[in-house]
C-alpha positions as CSV (number, residue, x, y, z in Angstrom):
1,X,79.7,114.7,101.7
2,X,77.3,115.6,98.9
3,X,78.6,118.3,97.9
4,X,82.1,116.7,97.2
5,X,80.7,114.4,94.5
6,X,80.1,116.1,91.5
7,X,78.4,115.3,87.8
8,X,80.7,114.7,84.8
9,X,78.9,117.3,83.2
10,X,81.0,119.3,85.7
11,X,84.3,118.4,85.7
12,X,86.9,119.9,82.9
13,X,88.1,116.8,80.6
14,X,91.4,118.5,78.9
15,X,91.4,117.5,75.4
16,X,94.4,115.1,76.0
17,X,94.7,113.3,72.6
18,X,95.8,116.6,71.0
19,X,98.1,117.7,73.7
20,X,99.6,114.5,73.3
21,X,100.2,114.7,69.8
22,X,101.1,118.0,69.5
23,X,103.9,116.8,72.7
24,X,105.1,114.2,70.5
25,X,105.5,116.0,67.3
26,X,107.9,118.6,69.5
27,X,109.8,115.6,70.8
28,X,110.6,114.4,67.1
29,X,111.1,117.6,65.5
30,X,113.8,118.4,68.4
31,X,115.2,114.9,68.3
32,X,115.1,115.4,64.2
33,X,116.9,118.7,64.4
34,X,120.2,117.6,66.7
35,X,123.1,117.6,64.6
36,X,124.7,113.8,65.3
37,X,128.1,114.9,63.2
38,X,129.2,116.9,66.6
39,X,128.9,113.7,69.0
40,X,131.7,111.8,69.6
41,X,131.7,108.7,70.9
42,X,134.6,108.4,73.3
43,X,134.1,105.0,74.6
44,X,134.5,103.3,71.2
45,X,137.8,105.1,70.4
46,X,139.5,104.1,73.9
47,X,138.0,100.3,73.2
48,X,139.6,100.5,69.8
49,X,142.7,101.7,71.4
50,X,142.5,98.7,74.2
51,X,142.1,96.0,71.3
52,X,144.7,98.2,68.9
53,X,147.3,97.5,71.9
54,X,146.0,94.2,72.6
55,X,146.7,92.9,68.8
56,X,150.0,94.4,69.3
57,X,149.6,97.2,66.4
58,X,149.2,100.3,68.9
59,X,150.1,101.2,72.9
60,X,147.9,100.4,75.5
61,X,146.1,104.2,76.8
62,X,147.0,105.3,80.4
63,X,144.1,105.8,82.4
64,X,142.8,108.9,83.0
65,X,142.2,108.6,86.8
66,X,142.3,106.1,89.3
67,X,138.7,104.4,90.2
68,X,138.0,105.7,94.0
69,X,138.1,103.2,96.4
70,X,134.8,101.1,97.9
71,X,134.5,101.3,101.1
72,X,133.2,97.9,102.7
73,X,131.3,99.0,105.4
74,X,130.1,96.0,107.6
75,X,126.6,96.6,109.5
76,X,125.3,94.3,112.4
77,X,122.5,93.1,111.2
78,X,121.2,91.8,114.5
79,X,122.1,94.5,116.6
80,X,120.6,97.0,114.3
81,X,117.4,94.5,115.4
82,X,118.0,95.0,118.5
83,X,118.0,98.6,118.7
84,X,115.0,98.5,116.6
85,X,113.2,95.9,119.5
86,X,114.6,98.3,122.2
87,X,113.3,101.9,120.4
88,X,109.8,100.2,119.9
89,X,109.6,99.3,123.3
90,X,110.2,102.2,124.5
91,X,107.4,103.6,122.2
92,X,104.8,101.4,123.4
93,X,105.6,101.3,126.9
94,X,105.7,97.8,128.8
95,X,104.8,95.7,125.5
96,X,105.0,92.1,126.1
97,X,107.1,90.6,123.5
98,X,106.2,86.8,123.5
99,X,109.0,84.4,122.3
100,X,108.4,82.5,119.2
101,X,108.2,78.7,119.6
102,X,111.1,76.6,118.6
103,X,111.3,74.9,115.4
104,X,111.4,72.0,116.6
105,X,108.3,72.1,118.4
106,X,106.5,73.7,115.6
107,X,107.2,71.0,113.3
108,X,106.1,68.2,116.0
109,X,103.2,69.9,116.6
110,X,102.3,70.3,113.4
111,X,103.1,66.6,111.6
112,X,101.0,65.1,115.1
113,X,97.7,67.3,114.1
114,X,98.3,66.3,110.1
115,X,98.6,62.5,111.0
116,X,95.4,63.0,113.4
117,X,93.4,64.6,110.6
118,X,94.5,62.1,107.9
119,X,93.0,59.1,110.4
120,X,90.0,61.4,110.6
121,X,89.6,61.3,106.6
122,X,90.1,57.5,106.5
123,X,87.8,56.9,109.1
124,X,85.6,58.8,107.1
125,X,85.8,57.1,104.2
126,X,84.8,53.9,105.5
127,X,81.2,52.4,104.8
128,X,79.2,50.5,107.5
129,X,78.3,47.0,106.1
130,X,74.6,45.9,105.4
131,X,73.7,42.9,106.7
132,X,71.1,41.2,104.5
């Protein structure tokens, strides 16, 4: 375990705030040099021809293709569950798999123990009298 924890003496540091600079120079100079007068932006012209047609001074572009269609695909969500409860079974062996209490119950349970608690704290609160 020793011998896995080493000095900083030890360890190479990279001289990283040169690399980095030197990295970004490269990315300008390469960004700087791209000719923009070759780029065409198609996306603007067919919008300009949508709102030409649309003011009634040009004719509305047919589309290039047709969009493909979505398929809706509908999943059981509760039998996926219950493949899932069924694989893991089977992975643990006989697993008990305890029901979870209704909801119902649960909140019974719960707003008896809070009213008991809240008597506690008022109980609490009260001073015994001196008698003189």
């Amino acid at each position: 375990m020793a011998d896995e924890i080493r000095s900083t003496g030890q360890v190479p540091v990279p001289d990283t705030a040169v690399s980095d600079a030197e990295a970004a120079v490269r990315l300008a100079e390469t960004l700087a040099s791209s000719d923009l007068s070759q780029m065409h932006d198609e996306y603007r012209d067919a919008l300009e021809q949508v709102i030409a047609a649309k003011s009634g001074t040009g004719t509305l572009p047919a589309a290039d293709e047709e969009a493909p269609a979505v398929s809706a695909e509908v999943v059981d969500l509760m039998a996926m569950l219950e493949k899932s409860v069924q694989d893991a079974k089977v992975t643990r062996g006989n697993a008990t798999v305890h029901p979870l209490p209704d909801k119902k119950a649960t909140k019974k349970i719960s707003t008896a123990a809070g009213k008991k608690a809240v008597a506690k704290k008022a109980s609490a609160k009260r001073k015994p009298h001196r008698s003189a």
